[in-house]
Backbone as a ProteinNet text record, in pm:
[ID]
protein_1_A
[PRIMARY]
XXXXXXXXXXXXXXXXXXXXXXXXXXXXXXXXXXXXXXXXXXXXXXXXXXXXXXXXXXXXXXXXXXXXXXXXXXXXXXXXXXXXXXXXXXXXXXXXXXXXXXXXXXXXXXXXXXXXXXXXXXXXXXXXXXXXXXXXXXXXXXXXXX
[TERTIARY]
6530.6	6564.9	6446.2	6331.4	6221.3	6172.7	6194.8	6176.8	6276.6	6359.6	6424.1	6465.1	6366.3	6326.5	6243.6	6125.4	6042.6	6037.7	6135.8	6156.5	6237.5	6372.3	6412.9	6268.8	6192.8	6141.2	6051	6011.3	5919	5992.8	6090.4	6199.6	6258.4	6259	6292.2	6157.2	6035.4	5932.9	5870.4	5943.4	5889.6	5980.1	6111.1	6198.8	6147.9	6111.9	6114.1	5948.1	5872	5774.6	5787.9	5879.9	5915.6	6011.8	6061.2	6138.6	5994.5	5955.4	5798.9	5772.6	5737.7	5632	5754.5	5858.2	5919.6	5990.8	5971.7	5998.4	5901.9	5751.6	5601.9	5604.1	5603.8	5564.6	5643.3	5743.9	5820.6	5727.1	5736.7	5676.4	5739.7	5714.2	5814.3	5771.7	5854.3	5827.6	5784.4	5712	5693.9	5657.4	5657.5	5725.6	5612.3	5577.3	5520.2	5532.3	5454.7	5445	5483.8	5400.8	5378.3	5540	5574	5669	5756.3	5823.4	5930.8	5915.7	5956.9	5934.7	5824.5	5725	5682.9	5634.3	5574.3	5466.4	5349.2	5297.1	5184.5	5072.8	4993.8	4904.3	4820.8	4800.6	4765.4	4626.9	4584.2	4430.9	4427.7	4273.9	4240.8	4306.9	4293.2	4342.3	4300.2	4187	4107.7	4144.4	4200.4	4231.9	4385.8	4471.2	4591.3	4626.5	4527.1	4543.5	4505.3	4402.7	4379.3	4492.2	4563.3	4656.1	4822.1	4797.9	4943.5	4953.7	5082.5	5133	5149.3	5174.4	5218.6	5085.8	4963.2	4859.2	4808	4780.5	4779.8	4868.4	5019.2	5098.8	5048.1	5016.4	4965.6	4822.3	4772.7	4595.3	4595.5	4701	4773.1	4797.4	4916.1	4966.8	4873.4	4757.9	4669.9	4572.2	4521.8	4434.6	4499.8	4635.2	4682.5	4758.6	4798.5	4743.5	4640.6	4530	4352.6	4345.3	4400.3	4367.5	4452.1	4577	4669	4648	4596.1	4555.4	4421	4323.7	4213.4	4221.8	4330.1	4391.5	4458.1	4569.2	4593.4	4489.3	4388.2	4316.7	4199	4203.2	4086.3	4172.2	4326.7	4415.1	4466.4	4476.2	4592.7	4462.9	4500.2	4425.5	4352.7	4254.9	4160.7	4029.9	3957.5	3849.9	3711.9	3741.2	3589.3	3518	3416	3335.4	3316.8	3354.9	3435.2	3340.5	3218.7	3181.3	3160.2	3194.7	3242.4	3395.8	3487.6	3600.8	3563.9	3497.8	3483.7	3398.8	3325	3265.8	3390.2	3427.6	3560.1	3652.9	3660.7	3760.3	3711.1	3590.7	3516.3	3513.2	3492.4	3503.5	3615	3735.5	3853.6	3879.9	3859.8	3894.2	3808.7	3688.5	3593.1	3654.7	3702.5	3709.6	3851.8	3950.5	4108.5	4058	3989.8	3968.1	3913.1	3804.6	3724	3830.2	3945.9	4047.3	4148.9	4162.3	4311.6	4257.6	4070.8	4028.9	4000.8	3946.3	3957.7	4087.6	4194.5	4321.7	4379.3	4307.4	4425.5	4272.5	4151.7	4087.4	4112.1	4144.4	4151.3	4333.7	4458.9	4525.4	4514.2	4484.3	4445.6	4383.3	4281.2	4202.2	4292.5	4352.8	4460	4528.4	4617.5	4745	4677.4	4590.9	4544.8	4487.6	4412.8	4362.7	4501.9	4656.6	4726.9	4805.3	4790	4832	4753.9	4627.7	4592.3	4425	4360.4	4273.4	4124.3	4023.9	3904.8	3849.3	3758.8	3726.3	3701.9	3552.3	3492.2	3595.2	3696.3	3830.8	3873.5	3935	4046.9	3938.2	3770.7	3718.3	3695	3722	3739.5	3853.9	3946.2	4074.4	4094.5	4028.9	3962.2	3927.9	3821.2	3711.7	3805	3875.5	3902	4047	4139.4	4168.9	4124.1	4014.4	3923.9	3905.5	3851.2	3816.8	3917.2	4034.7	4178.7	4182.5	4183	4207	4121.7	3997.3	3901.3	3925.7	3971.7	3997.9	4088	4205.3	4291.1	4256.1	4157	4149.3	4066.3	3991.2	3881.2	3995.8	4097.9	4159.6	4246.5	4312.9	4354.8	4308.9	4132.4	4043	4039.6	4047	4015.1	4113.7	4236.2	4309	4375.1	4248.6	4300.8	4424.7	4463.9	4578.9	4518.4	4406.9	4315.2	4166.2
4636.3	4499.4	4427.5	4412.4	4386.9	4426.6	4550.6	4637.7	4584.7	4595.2	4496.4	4384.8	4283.9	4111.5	4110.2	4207.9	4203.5	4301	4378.4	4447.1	4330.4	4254.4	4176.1	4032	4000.7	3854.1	3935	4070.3	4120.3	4110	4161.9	4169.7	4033.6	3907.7	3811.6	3759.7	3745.9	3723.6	3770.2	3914.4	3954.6	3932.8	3908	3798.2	3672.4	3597.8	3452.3	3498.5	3531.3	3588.5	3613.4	3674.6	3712.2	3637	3540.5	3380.6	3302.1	3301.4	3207.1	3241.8	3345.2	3417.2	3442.4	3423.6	3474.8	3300.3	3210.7	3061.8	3028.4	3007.5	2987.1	3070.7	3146.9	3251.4	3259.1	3116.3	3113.6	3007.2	3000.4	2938	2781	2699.1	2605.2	2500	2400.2	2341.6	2227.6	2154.1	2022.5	1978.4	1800.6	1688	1679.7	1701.9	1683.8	1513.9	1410.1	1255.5	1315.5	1402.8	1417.6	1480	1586.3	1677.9	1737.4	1618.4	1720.8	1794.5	1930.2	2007.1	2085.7	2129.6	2238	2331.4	2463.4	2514.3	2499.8	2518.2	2483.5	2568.6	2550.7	2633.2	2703.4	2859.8	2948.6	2937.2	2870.9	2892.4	3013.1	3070.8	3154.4	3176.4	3349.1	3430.7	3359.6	3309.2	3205.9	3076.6	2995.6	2903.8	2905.5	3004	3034.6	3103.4	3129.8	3201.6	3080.8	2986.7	2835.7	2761	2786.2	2686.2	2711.2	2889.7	2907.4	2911.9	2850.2	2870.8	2982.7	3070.1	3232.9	3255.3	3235.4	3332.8	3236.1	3140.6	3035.6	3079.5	3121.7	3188.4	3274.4	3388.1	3533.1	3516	3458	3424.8	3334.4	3283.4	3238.8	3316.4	3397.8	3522.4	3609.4	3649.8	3762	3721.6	3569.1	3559.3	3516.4	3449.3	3510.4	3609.2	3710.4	3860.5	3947.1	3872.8	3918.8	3873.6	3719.5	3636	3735.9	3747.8	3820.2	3928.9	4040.7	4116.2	4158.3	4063.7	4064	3989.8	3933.1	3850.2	3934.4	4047.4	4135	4269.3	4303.8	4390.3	4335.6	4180	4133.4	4100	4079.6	4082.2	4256.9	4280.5	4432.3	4488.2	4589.4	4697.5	4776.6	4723.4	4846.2	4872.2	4962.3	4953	4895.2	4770.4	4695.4	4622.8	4607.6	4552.4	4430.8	4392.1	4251.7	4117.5	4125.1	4036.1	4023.3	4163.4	4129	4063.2	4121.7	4041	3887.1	3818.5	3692.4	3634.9	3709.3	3672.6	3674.3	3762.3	3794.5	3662.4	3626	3500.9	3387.4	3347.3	3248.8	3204.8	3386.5	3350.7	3358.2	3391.5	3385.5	3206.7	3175.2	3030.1	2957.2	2987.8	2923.1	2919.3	3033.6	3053	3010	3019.7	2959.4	2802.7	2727.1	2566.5	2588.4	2627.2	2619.7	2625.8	2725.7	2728.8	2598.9	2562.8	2493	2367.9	2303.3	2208.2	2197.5	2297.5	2312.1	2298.8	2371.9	2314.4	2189.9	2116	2014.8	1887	1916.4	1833.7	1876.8	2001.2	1994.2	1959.4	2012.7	1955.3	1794.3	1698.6	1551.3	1532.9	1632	1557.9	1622.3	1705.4	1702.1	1624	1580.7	1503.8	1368.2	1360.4	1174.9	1193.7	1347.4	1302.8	1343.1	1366.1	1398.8	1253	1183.5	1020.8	957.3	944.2	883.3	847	870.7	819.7	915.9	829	916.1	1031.9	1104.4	1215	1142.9	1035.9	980.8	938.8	818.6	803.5	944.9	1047	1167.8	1205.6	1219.8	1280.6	1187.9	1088.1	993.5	979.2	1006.5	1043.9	1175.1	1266.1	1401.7	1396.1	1340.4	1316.6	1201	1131.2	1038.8	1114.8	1228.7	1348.5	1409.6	1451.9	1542.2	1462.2	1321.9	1309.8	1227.5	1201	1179.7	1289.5	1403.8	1542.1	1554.5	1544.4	1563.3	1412.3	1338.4	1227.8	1252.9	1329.9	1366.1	1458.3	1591.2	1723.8	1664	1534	1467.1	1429.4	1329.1	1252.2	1366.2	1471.6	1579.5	1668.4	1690.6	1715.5	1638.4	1538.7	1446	1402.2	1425.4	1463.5	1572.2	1684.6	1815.1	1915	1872.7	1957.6	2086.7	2103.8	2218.7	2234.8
3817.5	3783.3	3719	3783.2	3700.6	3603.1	3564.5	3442.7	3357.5	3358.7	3247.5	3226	3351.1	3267.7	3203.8	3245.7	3125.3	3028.1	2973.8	2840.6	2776.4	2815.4	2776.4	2705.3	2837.4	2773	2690.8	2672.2	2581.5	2432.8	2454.4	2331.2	2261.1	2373	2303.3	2210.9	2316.8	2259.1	2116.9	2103.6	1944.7	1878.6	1897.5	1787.3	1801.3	1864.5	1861.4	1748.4	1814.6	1729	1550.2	1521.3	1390	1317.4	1414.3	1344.5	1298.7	1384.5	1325.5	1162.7	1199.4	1058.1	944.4	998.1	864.2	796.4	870.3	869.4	821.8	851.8	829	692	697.3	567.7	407.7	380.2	295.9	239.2	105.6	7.2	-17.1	52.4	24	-65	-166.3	-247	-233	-330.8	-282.7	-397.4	-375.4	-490	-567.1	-698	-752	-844.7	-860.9	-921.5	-1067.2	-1129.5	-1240.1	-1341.5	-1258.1	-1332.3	-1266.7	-1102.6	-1047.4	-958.8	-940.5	-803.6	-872.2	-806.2	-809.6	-668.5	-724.5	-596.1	-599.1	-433.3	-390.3	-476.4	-515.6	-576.8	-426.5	-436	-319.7	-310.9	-161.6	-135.8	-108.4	-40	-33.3	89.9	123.2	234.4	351.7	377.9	508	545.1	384.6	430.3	481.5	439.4	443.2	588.5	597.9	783.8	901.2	815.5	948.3	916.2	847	794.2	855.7	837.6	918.3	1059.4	1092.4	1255.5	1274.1	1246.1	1284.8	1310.5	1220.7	1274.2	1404.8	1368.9	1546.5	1662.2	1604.8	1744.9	1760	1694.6	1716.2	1800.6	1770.2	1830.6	1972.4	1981.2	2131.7	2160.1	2158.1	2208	2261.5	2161.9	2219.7	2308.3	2309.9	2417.4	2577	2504.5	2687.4	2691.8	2618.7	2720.9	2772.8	2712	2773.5	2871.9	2908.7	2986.8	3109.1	3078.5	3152.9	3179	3138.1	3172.6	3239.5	3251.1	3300	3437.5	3465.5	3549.2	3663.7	3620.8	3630.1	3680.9	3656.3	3650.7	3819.5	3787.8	3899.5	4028.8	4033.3	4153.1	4163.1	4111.6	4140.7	4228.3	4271.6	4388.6	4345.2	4180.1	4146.8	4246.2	4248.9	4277.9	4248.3	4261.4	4180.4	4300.1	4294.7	4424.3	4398.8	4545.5	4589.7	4511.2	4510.1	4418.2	4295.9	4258.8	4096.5	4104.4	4144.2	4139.1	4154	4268.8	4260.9	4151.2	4095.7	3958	3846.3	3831.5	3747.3	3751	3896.9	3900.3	3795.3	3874	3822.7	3661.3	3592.1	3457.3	3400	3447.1	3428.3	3435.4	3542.5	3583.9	3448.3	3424.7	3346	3177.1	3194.4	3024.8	3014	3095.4	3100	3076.6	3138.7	3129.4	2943.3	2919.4	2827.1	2685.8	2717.4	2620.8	2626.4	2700.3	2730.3	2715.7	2715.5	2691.7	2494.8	2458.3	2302.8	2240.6	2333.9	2291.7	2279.4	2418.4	2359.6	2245.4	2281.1	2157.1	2038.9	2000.9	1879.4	1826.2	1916.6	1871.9	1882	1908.3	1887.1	1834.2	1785.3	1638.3	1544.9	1539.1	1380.7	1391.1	1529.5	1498.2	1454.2	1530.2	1480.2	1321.3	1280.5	1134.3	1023	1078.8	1008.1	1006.9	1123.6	1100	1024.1	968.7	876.7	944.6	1039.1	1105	1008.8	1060.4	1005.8	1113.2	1058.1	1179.8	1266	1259.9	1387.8	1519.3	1402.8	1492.9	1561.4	1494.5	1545.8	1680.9	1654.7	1764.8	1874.1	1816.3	2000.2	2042	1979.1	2050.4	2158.3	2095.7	2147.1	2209.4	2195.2	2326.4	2456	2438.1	2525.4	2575.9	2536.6	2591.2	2725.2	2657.8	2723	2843.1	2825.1	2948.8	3028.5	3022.4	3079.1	3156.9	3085.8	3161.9	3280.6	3236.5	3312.2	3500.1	3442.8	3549.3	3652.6	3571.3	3641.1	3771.8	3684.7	3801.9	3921.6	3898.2	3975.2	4103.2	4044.7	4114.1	4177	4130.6	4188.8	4327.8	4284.7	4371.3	4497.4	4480.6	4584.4	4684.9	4639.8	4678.8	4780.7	4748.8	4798.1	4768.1	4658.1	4591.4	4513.5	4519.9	4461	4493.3
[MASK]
++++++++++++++++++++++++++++++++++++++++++++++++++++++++++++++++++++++++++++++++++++++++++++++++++++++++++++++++++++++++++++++++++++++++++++++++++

């Protein structure tokens, strides 16, 4: 039974996967002032890979299955000595925050510099993110819920 929830959510996951990239990956048109419709003129391969969502899903995707699998590897019943595992945690715990905090500053500095704001603005939005987040795990802490 477990074996095939996760062949299934594996299987949905690489369709939902290949709706992306094949949605993302179409050339779509846009209004030109001068002369009507035209196409986008093609940046380079670098800027075209920071630019697409597919390669952003894909680069999500793979760092939480590192995450997941290293996660995996420091709970399951291998043989590793007990304070490496608690080191293991630590940087697991360390590098999971370190991601999920770059995540959400940098999505808020695009969305605010795609509303119209200047960098300085988008990065104090970022920054004032960051430290919302950061208020929360405090007030969480103190709490004793973690």
């Amino acid at each position: 039974m477990v074996q095939s929830a996760l062949l299934v959510s594996f299987v949905l996951g690489l369709g939902l996967l290949s709706v992306v990239v094949l949605l993302t990956g179409r050339g779509w048109r846009t209004y030109s002032v001068a002369g009507g419709w035209t196409t986008r003129p093609r940046p380079s391969a670098l800027a075209r890979g920071a630019d697409s969502p597919a390669v952003w899903t894909a680069a999500f995707v793979a760092v939480t299955l590192a995450f997941g699998g290293a996660a995996i590897l420091f709970v399951g019943g291998t043989e590793i000595p007990e304070g490496m595992a608690a080191m293991g945690g630590v940087v697991l715990v360390g590098l999971a925050t370190l991601v999920f905090g770059s995540y959400v500053f940098y999505g808020t500095f695009v969305s605010a510099r795609n509303r119209g704001l200047k960098n300085s603005q988008a990065a104090l939005l970022g920054a004032w993110a960051i430290g919302a987040l950061f208020l929360v795990a405090v007030t969480l802490k103190l709490f004793g819920l973690f």
